[in-house]
FILUM-825734 format. One record per residue (C-alpha): x, y, z; residue number from 0; residue in one letter. Coordinates in pm, 1 decimal, padded with zeros to 6 digits, m for minus. Layout:
<atoms>
+----------+----------+----------+-----+--------+
!        X !        Y !        Z ! num ! residu !
+----------+----------+----------+-----+--------+
!        X !        Y !        Z ! NUM !      a !
...
+----------+----------+----------+-----+--------+
</atoms>
This chain:
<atoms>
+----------+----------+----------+-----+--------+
!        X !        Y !        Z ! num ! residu !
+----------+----------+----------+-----+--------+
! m04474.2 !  03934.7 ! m00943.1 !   0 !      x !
! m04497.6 !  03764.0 ! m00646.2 !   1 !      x !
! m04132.5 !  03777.6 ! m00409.2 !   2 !      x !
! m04158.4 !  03479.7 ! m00292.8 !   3 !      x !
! m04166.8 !  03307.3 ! m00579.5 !   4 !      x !
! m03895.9 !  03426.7 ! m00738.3 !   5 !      x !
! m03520.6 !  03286.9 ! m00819.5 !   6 !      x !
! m03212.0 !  03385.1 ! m00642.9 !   7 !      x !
! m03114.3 !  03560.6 ! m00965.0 !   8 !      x !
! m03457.7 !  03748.2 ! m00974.8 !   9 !      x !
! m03392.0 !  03882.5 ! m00642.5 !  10 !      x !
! m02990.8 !  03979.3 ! m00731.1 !  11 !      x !
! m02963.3 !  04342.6 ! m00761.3 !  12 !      x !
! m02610.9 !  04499.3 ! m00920.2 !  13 !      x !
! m02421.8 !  04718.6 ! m00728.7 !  14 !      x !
! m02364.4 !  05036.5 ! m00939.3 !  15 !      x !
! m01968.1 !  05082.8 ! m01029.6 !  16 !      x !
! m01847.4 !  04784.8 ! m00892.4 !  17 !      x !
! m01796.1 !  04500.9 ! m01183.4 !  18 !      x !
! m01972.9 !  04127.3 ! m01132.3 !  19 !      x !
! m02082.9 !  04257.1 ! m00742.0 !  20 !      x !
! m02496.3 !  04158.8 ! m00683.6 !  21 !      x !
! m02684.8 !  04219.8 ! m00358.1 !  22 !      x !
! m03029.7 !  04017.1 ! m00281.0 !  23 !      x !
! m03280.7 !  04210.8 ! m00244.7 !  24 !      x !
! m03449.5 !  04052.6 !  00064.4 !  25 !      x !
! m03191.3 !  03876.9 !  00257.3 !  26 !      x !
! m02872.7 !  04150.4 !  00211.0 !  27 !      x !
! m02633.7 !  03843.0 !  00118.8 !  28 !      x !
! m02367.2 !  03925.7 ! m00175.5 !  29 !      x !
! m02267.8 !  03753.7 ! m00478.7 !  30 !      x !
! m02036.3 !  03763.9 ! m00769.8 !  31 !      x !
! m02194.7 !  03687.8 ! m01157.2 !  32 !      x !
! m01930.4 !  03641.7 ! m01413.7 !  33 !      x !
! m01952.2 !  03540.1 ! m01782.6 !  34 !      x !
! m01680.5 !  03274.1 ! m01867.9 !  35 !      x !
! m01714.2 !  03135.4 ! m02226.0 !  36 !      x !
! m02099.0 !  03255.8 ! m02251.3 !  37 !      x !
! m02168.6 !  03098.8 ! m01928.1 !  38 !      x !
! m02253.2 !  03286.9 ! m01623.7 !  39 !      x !
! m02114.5 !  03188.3 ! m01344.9 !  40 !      x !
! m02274.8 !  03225.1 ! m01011.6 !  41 !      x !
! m02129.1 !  03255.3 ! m00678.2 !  42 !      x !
! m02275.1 !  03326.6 ! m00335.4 !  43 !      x !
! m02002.9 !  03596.2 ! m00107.3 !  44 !      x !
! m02174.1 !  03409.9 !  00187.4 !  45 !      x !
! m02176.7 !  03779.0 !  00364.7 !  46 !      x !
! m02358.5 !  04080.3 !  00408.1 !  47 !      x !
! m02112.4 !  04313.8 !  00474.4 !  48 !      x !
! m01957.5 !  04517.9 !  00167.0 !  49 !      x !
! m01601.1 !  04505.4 !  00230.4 !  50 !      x !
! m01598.4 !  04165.3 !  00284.0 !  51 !      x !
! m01776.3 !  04110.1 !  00025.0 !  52 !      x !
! m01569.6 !  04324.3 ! m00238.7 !  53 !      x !
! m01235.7 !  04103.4 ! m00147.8 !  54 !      x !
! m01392.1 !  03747.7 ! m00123.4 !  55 !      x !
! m01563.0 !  03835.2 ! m00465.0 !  56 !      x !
! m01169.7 !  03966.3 ! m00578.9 !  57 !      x !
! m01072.4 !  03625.7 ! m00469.9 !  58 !      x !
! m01327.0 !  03397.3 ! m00676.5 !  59 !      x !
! m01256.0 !  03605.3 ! m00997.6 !  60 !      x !
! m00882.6 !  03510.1 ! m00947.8 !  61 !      x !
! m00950.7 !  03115.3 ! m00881.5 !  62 !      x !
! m01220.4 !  03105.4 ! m01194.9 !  63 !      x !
! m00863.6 !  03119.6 ! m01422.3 !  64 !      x !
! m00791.8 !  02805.7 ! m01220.0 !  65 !      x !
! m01112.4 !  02628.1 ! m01398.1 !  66 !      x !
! m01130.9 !  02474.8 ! m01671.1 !  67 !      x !
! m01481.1 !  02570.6 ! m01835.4 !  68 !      x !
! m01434.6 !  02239.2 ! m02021.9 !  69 !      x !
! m01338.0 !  02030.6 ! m01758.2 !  70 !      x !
! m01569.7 !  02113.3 ! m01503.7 !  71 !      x !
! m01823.2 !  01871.7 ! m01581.3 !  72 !      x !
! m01622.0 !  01621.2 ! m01520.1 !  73 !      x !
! m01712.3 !  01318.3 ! m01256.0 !  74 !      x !
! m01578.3 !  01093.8 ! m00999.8 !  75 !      x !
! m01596.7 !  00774.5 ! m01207.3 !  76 !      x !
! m01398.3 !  01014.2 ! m01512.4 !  77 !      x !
! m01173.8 !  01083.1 ! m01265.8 !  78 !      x !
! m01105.7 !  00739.8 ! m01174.2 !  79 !      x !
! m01070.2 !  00664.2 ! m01499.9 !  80 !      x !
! m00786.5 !  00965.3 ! m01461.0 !  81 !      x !
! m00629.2 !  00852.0 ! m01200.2 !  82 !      x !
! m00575.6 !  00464.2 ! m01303.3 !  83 !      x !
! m00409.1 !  00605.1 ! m01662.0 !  84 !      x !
! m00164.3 !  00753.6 ! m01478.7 !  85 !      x !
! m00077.5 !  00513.5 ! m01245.3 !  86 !      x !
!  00065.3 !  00235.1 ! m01555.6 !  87 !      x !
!  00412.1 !  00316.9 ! m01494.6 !  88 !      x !
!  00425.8 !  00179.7 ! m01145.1 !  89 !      x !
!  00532.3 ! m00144.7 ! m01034.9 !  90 !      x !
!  00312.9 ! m00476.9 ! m01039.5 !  91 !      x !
!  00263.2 ! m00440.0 ! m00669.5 !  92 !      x !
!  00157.8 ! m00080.1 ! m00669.7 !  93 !      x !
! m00092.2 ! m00133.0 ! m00942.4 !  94 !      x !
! m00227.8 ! m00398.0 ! m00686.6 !  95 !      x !
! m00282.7 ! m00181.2 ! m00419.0 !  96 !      x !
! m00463.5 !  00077.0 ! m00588.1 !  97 !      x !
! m00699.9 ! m00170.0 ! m00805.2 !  98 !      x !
! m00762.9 ! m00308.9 ! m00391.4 !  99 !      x !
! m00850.1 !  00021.3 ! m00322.1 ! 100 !      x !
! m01031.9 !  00173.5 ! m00577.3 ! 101 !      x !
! m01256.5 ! m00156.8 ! m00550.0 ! 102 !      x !
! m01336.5 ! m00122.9 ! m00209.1 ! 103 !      x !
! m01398.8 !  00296.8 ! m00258.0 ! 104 !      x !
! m01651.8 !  00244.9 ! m00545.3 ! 105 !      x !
! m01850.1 ! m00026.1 ! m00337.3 ! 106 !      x !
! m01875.0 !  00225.4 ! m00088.5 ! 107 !      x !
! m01879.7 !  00535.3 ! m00191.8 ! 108 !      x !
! m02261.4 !  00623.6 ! m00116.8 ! 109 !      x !
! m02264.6 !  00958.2 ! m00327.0 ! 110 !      x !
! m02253.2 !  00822.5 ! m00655.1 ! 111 !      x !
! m01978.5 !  00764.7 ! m00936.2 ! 112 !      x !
! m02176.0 !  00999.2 ! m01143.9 ! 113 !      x !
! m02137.5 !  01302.6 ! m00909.5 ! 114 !      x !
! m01940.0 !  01576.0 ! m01003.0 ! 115 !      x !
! m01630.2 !  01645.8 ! m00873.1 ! 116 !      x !
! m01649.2 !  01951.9 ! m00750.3 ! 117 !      x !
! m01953.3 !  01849.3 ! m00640.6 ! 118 !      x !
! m01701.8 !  01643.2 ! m00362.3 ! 119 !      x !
! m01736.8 !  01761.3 !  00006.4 ! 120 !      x !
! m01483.3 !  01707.1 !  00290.1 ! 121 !      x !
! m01699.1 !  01558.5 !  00509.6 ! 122 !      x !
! m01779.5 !  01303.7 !  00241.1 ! 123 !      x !
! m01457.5 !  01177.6 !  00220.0 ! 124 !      x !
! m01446.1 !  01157.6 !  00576.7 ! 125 !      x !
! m01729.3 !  00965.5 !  00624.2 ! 126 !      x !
! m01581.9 !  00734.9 !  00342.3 ! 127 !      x !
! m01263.6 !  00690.0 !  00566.4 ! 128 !      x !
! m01476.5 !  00647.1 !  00890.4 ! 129 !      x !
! m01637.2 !  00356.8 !  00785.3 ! 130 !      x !
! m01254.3 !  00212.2 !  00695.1 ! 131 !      x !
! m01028.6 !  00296.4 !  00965.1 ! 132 !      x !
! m01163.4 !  00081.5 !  01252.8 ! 133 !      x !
! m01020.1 ! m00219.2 !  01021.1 ! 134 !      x !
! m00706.8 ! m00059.4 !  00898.7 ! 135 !      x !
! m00361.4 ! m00006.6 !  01046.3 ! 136 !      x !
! m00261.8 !  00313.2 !  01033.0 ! 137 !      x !
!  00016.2 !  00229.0 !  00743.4 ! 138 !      x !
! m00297.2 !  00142.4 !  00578.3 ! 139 !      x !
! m00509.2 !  00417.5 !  00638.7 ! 140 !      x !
! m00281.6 !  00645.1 !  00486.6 ! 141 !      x !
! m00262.7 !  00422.4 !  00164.7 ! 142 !      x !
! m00624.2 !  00488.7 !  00179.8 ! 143 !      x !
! m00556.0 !  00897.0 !  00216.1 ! 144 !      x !
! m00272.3 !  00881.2 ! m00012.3 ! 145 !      x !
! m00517.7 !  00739.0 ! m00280.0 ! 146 !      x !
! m00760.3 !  01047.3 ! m00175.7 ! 147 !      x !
! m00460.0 !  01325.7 ! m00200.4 ! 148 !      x !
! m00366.3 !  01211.7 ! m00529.1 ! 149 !      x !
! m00695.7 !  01145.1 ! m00689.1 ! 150 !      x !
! m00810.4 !  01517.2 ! m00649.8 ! 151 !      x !
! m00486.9 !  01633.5 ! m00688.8 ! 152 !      x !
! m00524.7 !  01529.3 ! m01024.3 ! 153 !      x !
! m00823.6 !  01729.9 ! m01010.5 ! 154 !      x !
! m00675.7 !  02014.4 ! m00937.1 ! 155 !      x !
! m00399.4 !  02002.8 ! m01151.6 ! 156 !      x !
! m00650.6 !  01951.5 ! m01445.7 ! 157 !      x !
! m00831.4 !  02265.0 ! m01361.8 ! 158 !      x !
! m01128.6 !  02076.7 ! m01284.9 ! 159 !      x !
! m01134.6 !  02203.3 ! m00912.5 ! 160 !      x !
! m00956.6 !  02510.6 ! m00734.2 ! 161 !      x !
! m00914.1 !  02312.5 ! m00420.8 ! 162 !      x !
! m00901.1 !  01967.4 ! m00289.6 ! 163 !      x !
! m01162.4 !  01833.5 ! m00081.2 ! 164 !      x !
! m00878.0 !  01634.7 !  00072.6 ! 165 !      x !
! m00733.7 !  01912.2 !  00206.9 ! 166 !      x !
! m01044.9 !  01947.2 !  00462.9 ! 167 !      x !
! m01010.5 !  01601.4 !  00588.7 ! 168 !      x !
! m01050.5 !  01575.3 !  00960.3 ! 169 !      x !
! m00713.7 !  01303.7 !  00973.2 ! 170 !      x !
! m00510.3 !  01287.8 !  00691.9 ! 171 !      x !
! m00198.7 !  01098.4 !  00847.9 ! 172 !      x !
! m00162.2 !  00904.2 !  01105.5 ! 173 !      x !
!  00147.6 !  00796.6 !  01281.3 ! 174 !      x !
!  00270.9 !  00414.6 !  01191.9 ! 175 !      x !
!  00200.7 !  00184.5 !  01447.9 ! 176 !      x !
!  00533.7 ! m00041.1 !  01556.5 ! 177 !      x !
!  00486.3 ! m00349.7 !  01383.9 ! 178 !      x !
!  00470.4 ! m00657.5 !  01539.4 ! 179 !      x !
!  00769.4 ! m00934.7 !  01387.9 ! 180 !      x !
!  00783.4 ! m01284.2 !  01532.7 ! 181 !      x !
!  00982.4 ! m01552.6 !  01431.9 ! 182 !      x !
!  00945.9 ! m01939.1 !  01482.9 ! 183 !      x !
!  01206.8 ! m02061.3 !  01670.5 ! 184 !      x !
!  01365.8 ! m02378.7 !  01432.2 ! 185 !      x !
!  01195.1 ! m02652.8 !  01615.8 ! 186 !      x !
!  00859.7 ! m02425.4 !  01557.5 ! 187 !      x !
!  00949.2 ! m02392.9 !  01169.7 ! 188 !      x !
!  01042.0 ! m02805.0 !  01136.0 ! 189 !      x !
!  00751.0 ! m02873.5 !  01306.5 ! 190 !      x !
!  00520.6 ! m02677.3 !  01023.6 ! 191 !      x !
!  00713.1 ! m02828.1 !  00743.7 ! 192 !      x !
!  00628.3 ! m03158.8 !  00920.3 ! 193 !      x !
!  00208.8 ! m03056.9 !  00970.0 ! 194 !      x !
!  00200.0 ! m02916.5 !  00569.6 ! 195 !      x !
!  00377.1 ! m03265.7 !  00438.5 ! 196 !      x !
!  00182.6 ! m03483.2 !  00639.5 ! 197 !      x !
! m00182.6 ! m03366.8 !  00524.9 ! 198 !      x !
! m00251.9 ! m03640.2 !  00275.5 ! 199 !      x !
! m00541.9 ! m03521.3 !  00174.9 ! 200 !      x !
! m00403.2 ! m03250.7 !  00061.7 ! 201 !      x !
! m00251.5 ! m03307.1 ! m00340.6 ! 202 !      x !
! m00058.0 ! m02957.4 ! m00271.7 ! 203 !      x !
!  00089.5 ! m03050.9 !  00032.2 ! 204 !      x !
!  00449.0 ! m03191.1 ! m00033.9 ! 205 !      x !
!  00484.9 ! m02883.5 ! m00259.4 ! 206 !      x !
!  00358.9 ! m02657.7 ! m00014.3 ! 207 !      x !
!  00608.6 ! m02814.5 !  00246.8 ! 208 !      x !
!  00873.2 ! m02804.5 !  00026.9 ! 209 !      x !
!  00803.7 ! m02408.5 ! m00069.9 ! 210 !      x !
!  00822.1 ! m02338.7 !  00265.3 ! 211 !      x !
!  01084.3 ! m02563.8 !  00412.5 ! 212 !      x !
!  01280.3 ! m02377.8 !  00137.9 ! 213 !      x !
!  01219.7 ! m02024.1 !  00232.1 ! 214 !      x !
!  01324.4 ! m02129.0 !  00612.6 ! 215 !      x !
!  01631.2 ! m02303.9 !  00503.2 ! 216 !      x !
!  01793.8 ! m02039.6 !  00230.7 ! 217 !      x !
!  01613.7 ! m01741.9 !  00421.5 ! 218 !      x !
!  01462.3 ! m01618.6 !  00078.7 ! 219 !      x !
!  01118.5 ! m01471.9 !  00057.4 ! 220 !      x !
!  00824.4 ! m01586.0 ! m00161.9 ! 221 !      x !
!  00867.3 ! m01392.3 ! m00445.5 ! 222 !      x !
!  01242.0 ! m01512.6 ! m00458.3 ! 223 !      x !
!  01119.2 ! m01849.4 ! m00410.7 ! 224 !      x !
!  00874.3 ! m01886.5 ! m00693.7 ! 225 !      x !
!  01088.2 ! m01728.5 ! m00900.4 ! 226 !      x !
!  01392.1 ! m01925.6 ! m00862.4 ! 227 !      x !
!  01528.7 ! m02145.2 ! m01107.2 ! 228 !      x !
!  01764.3 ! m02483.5 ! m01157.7 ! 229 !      x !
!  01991.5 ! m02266.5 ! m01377.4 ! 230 !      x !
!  02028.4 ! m01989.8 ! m01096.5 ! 231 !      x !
!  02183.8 ! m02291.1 ! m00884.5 ! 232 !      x !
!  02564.8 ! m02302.3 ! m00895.3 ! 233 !      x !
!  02665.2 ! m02656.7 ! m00785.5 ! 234 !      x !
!  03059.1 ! m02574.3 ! m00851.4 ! 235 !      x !
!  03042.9 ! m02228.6 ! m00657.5 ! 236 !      x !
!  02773.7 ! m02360.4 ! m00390.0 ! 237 !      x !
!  02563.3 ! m02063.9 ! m00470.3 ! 238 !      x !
!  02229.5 ! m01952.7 ! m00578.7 ! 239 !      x !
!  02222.4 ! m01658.6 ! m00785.5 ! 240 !      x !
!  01881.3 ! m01462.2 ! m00688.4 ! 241 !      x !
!  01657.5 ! m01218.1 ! m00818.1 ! 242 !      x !
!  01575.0 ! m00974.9 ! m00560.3 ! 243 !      x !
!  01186.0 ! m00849.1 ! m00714.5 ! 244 !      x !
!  01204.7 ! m00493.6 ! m00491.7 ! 245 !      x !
!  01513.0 ! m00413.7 ! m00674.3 ! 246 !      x !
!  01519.5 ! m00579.9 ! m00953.7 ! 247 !      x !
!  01917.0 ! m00640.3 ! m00849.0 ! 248 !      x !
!  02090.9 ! m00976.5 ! m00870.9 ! 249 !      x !
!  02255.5 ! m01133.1 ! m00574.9 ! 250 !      x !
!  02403.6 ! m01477.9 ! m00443.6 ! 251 !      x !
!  02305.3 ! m01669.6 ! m00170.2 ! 252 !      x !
!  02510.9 ! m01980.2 !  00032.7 ! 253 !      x !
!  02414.9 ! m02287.5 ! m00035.8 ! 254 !      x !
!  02448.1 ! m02351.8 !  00305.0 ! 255 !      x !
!  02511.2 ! m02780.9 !  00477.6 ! 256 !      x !
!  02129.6 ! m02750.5 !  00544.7 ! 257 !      x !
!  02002.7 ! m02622.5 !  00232.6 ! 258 !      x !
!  02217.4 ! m02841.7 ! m00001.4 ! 259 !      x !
!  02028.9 ! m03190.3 !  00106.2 ! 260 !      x !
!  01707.8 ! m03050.9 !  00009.8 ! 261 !      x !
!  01801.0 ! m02900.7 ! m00313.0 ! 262 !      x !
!  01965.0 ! m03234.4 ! m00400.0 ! 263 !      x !
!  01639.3 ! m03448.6 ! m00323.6 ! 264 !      x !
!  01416.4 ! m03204.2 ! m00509.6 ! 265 !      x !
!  01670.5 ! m03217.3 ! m00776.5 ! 266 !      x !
!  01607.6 ! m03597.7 ! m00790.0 ! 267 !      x !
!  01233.4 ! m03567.6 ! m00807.5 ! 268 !      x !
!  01286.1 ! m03477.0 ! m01142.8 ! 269 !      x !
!  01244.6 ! m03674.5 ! m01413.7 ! 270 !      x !
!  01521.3 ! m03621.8 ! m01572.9 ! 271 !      x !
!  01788.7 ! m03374.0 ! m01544.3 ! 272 !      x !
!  01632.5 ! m03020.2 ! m01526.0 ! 273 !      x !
!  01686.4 ! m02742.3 ! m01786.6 ! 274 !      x !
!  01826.4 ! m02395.1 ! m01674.8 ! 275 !      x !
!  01452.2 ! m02272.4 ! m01729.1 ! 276 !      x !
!  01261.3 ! m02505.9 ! m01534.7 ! 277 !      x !
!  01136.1 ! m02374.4 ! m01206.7 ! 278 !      x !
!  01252.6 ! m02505.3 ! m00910.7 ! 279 !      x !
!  00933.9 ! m02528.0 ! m00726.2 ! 280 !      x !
!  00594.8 ! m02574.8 ! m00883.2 ! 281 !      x !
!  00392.0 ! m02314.7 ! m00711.3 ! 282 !      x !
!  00407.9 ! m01968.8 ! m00641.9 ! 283 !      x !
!  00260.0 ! m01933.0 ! m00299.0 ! 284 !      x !
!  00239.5 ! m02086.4 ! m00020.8 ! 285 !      x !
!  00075.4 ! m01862.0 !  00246.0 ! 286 !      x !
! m00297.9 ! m02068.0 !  00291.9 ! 287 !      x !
! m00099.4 ! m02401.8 !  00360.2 ! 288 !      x !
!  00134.5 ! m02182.7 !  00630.1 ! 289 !      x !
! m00193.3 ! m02045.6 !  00791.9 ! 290 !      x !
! m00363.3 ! m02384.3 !  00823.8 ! 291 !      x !
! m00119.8 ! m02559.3 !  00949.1 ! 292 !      x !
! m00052.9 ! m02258.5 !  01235.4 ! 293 !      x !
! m00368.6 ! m02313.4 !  01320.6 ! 294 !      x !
! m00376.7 ! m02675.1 !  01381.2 ! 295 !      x !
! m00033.6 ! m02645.3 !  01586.1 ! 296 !      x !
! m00149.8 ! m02369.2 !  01770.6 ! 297 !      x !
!  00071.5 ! m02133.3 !  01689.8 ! 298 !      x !
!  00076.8 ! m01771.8 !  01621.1 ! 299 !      x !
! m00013.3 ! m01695.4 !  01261.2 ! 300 !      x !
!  00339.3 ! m01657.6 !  01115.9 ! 301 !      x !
!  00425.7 ! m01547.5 !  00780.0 ! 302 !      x !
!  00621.5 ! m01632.8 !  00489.3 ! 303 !      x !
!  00863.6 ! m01356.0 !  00565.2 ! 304 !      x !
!  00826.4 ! m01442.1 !  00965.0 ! 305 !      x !
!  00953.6 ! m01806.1 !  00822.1 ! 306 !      x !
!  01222.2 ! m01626.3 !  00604.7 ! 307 !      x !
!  01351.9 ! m01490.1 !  00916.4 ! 308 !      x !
!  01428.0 ! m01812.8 !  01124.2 ! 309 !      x !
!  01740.1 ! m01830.9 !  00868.3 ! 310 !      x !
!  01808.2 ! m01502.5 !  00964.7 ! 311 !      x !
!  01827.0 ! m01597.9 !  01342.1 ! 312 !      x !
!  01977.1 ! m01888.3 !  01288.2 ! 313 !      x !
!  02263.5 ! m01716.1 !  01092.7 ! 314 !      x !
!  02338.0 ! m01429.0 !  01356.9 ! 315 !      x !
!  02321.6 ! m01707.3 !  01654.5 ! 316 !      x !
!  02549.5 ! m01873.4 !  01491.2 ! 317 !      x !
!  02797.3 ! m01573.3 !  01459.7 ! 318 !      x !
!  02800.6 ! m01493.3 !  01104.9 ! 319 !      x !
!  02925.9 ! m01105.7 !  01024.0 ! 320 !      x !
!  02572.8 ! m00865.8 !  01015.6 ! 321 !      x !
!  02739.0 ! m00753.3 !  00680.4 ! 322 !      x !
!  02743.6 ! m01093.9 !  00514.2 ! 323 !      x !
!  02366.7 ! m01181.3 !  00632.5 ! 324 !      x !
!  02271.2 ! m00841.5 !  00483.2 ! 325 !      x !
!  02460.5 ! m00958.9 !  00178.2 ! 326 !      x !
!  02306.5 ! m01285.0 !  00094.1 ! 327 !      x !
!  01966.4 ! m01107.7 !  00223.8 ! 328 !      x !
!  01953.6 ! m00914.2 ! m00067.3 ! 329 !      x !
!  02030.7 ! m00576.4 !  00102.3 ! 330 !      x !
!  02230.5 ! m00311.5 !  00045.2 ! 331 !      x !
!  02225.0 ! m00140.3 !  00414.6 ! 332 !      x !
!  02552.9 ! m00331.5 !  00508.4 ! 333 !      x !
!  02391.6 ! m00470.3 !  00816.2 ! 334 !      x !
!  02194.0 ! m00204.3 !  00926.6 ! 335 !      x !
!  01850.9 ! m00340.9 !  00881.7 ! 336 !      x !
!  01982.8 ! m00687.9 !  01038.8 ! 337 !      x !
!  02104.6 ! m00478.5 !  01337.0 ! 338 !      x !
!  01772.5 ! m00276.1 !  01388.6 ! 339 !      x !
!  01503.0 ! m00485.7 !  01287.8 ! 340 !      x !
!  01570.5 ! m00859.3 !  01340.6 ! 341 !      x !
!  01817.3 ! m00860.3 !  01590.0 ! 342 !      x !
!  01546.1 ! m00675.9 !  01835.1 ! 343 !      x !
!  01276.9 ! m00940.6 !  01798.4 ! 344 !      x !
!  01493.4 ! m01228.6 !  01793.1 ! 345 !      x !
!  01774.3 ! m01087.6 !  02109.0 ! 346 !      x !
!  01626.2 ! m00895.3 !  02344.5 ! 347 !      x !
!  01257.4 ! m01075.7 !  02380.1 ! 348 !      x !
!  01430.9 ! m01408.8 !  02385.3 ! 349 !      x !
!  01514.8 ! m01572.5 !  02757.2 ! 350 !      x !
!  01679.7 ! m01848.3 !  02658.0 ! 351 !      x !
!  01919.2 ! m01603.2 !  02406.4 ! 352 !      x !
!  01997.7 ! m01384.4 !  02732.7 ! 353 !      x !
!  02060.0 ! m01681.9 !  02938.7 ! 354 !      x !
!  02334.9 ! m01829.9 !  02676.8 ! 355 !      x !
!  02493.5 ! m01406.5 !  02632.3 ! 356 !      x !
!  02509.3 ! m01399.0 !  03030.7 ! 357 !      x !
!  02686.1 ! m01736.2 !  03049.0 ! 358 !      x !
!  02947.7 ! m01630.7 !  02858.4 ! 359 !      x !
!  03049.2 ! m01355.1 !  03145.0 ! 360 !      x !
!  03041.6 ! m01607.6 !  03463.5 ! 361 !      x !
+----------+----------+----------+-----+--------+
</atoms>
């Protein structure tokens, strides 16, 4: 027969007293040949020196009880498939994230969904996070290689792979970037509730400006916001009672002077007297009328949470106790967050705040 046309298996020679040990004829490289549920199983030593050969062949023997002969078939879309299962216990937002990023990795994953997985190279997922992390922040890049580590660590745990190919990753974590928080100063925010209300083209726009005239005035986010209704509105007490969505915990919130006027004329808009369950406000978002009208003003492109915090400001300018903000914030930090986070981009950035601290000591 001729040599040259023979398989790798033709040219495997066994190596006398030594179990599942093969040497190729022609190029002196080793491998190991084990039968696992009438299958062989082929593996090359990727050496041609015996000793090392003997204990990387010891080595594979032990990992094939980490396969699962019935498993190992299985591919990256089945995996998927795995992975989202799993992943039904987690909150609303979670779910989000995952279905974002799942999307984006099957429109660009340019192996196939059909490939096996432990078919899966490093430098495949690498290349998949290359062509990512020029957009991404690098809170969001490691979304993107927490999806990865969990994925195949599914894998693994399922006997479907010895190893992650995650683990060969060239950057697997990088460290979080400081974020930037700004916060409209209050003639800033009246002047956006002012642009929103006055686009009459617009059939959302008093709705819009009333969303987020609310958020700035009771210093309550968007989900708290859309959620909020005229039976969580204590007129006796001069309270909201809110429903903090990251905790799921109830809290109160001040009417406070400024707030109450604009709950009263919203209240009047009504028809006729609201019921508990009716919603305060009719949408649940507000965020494209808040860009647009940023844009037209020239501003910087604030958020909803960047308007939730000119309440904040306003509230800790004023003198109002860290631990009482924190309080009708929702948080249960007693003031620390207030004290680390806001007070740093509203305080020390802020001239005109210096100016009035220093005038004090003259």
């Amino acid at each position: 027969m001729d040599t040259n046309h023979k398989s790798t298996r033709q040219h495997l020679e066994k190596i006398p007293n030594f179990p599942c040990l093969y040497r190729h004829s022609t190029n002196g490289k080793y491998y190991g040949i084990k039968k696992i549920s009438g299958k062989s199983k082929h593996y090359s030593l990727r050496t041609t020196d015996r000793k090392i050969a003997e204990r990387k062949l010891a080595e594979w023997m032990r990992n094939l009880d980490k396969i699962d002969p019935t498993a190992e078939k299985t591919t990256l879309n089945q995996l998927l498939e795995k992975f989202i299962a799993g992943r039904q216990g987690k909150s609303d937002s979670t779910k989000a994230t995952d279905a974002s990023i799942i999307k984006r990795f099957k429109a660009e994953w340019k192996n196939g969904l059909d490939i096996r997985v432990s078919s899966i190279k490093p430098s495949q997922l690498d290349e998949w996070l290359g062509s990512n992390e020029g957009r991404l922040k690098h809170t969001s890049y490691n979304r993107y290689c927490g999806f990865l580590k969990e994925l195949f660590g599914i894998a693994v745990a399922d006997k479907i792979i010895i190893d992650s190919p995650f683990n060969g990753v060239k950057t697997r974590w990088k460290k979080p970037q400081k974020p930037e928080r700004f916060v409209p100063t209050l003639e800033e925010f009246e002047k956006i509730v002012a642009d929103i209300r006055s686009q009459k083209f617009n059939a959302e726009a008093e709705d819009s400006a009333d969303f987020i005239e609310f958020e700035g005035l009771a210093g309550l986010g968007q989900a708290e916001a859309a959620s909020l209704k005229w039976g969580d509105i204590d007129w006796e007490q001069n309270v909201m009672h809110i429903l903090r969505h990251k905790t799921h915990e109830r809290f109160q919130v001040r009417i406070y002077e400024w707030l109450k006027p604009m709950l009263k004329r919203l209240e009047e808009k009504c028809p006729s007297p609201p019921s508990p369950n009716t919603n305060v406000f009719k949408m649940k978002d507000a965020k494209k009328s808040l860009a647009a009208a940023c844009k037209r003003l020239g501003y910087r492109k604030f958020t909803q949470r960047n308007i939730r915090a000119a309440l904040i400001r306003r509230l800790w300018r004023g003198g109002v106790d860290k631990k009482l903000i924190s309080m009708w914030q929702g948080h249960q930090d007693g003031g620390r967050l207030i004290l680390s986070t806001y007070t740093e981009v509203f305080g020390a950035n802020d001239k005109e705040y210096i100016e009035s601290e220093l005038a004090k000591v003259k």
